[in-house]
Biopython code that builds the backbone (N, CA, C, O; Angstrom):
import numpy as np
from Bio.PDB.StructureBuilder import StructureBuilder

atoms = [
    (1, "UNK", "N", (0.847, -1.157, 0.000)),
    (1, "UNK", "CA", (0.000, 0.000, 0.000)),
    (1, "UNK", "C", (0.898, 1.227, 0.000)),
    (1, "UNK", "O", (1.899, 1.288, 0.714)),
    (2, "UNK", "N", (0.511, 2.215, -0.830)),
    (2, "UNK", "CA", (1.437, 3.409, -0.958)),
    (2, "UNK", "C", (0.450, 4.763, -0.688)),
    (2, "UNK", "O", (-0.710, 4.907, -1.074)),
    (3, "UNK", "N", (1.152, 5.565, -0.021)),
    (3, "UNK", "CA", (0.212, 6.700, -0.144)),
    (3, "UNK", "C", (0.834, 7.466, -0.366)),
    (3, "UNK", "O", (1.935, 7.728, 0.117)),
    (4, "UNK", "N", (-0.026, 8.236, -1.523)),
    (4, "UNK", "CA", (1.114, 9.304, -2.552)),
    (4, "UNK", "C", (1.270, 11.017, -2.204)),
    (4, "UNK", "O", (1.868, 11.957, -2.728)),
    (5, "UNK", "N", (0.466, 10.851, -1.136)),
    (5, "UNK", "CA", (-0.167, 12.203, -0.432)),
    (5, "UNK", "C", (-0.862, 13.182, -0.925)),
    (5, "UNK", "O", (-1.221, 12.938, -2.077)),
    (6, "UNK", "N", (-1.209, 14.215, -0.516)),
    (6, "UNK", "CA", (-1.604, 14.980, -0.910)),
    (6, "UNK", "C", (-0.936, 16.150, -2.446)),
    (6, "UNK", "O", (0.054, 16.859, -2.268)),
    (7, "UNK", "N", (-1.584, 16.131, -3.628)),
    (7, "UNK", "CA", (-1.085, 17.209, -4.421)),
    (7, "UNK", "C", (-2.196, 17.996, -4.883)),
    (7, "UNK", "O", (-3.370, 17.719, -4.636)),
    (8, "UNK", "N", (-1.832, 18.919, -5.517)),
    (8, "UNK", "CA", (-2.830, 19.930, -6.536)),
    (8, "UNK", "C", (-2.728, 19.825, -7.931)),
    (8, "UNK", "O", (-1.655, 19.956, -8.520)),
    (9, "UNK", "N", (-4.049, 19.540, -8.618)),
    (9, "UNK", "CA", (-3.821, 19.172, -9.845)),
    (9, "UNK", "C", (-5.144, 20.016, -9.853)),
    (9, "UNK", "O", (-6.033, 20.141, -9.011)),
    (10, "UNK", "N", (-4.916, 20.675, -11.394)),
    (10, "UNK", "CA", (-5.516, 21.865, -12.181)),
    (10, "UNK", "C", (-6.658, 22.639, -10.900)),
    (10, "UNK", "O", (-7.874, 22.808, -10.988)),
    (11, "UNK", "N", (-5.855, 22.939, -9.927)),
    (11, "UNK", "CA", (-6.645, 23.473, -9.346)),
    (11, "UNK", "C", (-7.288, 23.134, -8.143)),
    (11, "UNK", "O", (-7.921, 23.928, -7.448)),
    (12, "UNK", "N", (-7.044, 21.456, -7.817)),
    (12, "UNK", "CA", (-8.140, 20.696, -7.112)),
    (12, "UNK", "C", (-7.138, 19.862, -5.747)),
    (12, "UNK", "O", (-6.141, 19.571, -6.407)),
    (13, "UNK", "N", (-7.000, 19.616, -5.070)),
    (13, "UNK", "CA", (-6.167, 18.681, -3.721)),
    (13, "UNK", "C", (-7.022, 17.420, -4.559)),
    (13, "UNK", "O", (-8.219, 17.339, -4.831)),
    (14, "UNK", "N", (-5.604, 16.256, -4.911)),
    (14, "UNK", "CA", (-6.179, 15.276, -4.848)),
    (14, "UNK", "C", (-5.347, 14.245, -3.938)),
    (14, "UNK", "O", (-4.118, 14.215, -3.859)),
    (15, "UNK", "N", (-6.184, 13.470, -3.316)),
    (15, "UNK", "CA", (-5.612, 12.623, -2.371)),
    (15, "UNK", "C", (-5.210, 10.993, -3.054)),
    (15, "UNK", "O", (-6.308, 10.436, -3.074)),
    (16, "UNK", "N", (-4.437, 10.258, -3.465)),
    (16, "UNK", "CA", (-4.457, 8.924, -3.673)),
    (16, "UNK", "C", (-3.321, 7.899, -2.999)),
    (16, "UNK", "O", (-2.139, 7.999, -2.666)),
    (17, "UNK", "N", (-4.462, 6.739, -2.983)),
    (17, "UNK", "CA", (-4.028, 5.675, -2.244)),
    (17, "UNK", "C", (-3.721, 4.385, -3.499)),
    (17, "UNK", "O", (-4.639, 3.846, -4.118)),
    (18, "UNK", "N", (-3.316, 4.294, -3.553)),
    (18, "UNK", "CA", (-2.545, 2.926, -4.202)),
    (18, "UNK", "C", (-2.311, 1.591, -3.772)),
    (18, "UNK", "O", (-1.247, 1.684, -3.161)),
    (19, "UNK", "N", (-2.778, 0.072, -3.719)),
    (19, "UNK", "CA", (-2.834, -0.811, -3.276)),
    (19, "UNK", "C", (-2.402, -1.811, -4.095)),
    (19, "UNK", "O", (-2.894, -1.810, -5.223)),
    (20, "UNK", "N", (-1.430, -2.863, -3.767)),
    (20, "UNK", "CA", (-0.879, -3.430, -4.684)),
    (20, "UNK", "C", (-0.492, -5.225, -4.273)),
    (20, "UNK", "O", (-1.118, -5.641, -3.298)),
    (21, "UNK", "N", (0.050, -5.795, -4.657)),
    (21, "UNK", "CA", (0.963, -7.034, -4.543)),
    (21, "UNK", "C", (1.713, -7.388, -5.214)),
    (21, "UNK", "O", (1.495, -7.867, -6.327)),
    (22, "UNK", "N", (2.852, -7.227, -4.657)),
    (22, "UNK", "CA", (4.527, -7.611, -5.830)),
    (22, "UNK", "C", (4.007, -9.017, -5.647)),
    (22, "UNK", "O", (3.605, -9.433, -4.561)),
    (23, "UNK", "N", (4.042, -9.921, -7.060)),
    (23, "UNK", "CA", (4.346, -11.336, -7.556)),
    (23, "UNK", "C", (5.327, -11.586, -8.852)),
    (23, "UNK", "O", (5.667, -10.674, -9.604)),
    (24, "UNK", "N", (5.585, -12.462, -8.948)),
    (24, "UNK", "CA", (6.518, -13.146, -10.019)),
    (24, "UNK", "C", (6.423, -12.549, -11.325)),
    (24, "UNK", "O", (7.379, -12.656, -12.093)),
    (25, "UNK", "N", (5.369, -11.927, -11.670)),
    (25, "UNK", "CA", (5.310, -10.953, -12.830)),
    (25, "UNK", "C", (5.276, -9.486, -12.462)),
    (25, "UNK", "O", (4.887, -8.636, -13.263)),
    (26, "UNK", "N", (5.667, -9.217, -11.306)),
    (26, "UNK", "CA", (5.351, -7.499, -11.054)),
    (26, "UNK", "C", (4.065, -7.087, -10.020)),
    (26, "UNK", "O", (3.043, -7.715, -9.742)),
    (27, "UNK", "N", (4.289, -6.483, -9.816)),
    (27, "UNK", "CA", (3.209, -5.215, -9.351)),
    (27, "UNK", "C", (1.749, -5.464, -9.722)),
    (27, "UNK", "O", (1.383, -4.899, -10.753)),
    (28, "UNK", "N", (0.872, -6.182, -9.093)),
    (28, "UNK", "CA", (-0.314, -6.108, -9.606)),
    (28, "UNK", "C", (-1.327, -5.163, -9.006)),
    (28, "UNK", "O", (-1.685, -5.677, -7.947)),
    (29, "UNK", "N", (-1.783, -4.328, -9.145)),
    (29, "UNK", "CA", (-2.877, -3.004, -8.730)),
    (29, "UNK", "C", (-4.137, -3.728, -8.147)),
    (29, "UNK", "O", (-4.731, -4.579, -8.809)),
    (30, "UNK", "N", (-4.554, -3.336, -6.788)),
    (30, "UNK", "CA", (-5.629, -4.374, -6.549)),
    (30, "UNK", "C", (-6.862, -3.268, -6.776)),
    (30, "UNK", "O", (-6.733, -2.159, -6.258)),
    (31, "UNK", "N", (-8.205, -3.620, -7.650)),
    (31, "UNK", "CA", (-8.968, -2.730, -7.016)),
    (31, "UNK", "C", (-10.412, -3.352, -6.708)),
    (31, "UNK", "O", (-10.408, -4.581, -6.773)),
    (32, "UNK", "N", (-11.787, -2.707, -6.349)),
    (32, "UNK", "CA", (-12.957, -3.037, -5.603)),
    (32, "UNK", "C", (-13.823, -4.007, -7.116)),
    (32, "UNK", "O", (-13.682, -4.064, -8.338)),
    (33, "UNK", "N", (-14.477, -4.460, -6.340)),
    (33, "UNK", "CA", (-15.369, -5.338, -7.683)),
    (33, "UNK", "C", (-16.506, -4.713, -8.375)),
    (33, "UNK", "O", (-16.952, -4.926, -9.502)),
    (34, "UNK", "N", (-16.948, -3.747, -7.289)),
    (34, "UNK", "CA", (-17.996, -2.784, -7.802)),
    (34, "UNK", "C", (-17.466, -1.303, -7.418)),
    (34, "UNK", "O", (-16.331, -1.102, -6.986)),
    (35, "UNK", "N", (-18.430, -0.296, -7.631)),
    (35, "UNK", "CA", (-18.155, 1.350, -7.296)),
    (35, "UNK", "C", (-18.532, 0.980, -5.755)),
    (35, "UNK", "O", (-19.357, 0.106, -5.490)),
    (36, "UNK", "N", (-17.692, 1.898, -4.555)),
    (36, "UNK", "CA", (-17.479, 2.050, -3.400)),
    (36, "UNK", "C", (-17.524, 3.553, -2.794)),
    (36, "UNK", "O", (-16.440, 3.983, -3.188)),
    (37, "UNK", "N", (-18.082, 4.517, -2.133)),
    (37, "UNK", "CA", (-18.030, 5.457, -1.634)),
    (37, "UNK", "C", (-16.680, 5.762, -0.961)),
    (37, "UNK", "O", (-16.172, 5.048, -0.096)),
    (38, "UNK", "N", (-16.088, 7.039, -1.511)),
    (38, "UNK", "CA", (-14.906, 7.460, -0.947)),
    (38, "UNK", "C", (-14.904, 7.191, 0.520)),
    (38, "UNK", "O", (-15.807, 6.947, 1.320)),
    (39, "UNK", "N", (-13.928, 7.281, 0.601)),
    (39, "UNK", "CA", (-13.676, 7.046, 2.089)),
    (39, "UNK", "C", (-14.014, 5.782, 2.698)),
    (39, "UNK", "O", (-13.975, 5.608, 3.916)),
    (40, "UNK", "N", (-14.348, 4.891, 1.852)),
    (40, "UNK", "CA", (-14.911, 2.738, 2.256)),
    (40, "UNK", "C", (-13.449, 2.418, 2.914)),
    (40, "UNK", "O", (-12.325, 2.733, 2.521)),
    (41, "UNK", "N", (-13.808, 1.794, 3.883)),
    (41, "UNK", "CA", (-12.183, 1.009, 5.071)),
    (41, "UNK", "C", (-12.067, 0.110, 4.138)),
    (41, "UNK", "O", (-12.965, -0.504, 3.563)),
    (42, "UNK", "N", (-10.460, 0.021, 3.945)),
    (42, "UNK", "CA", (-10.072, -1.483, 3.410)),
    (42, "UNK", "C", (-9.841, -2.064, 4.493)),
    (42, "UNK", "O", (-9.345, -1.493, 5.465)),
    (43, "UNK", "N", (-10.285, -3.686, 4.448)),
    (43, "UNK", "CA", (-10.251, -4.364, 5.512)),
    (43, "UNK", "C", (-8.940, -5.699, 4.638)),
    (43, "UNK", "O", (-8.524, -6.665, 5.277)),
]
sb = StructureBuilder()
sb.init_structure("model")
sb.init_model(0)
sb.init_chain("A")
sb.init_seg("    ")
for serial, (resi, resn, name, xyz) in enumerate(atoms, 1):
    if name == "N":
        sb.init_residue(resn, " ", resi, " ")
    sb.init_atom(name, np.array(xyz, "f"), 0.0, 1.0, " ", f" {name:<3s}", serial, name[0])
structure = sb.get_structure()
């Protein structure tokens, strides 16, 4: 899990979180199966 912190882009604070698992081919990006409301706990 990476957190990239806080920046400003065209104007706006954007916050991102990044979630991942290094395996035998790299870096795989994990994400939700459906749409999730900002701010949902990863458990």
């Amino acid at each position: 899990m990476v957190n990239l912190g806080a920046v400003t882009v065209a104007g706006f604070e954007s916050q991102c979180l990044v979630t991942g698992v290094d395996g035998e081919d790299g870096v795989s990006h994990l994400r939700s199966e459906r749409r999730v409301p900002n701010g949902t706990r990863i458990y």
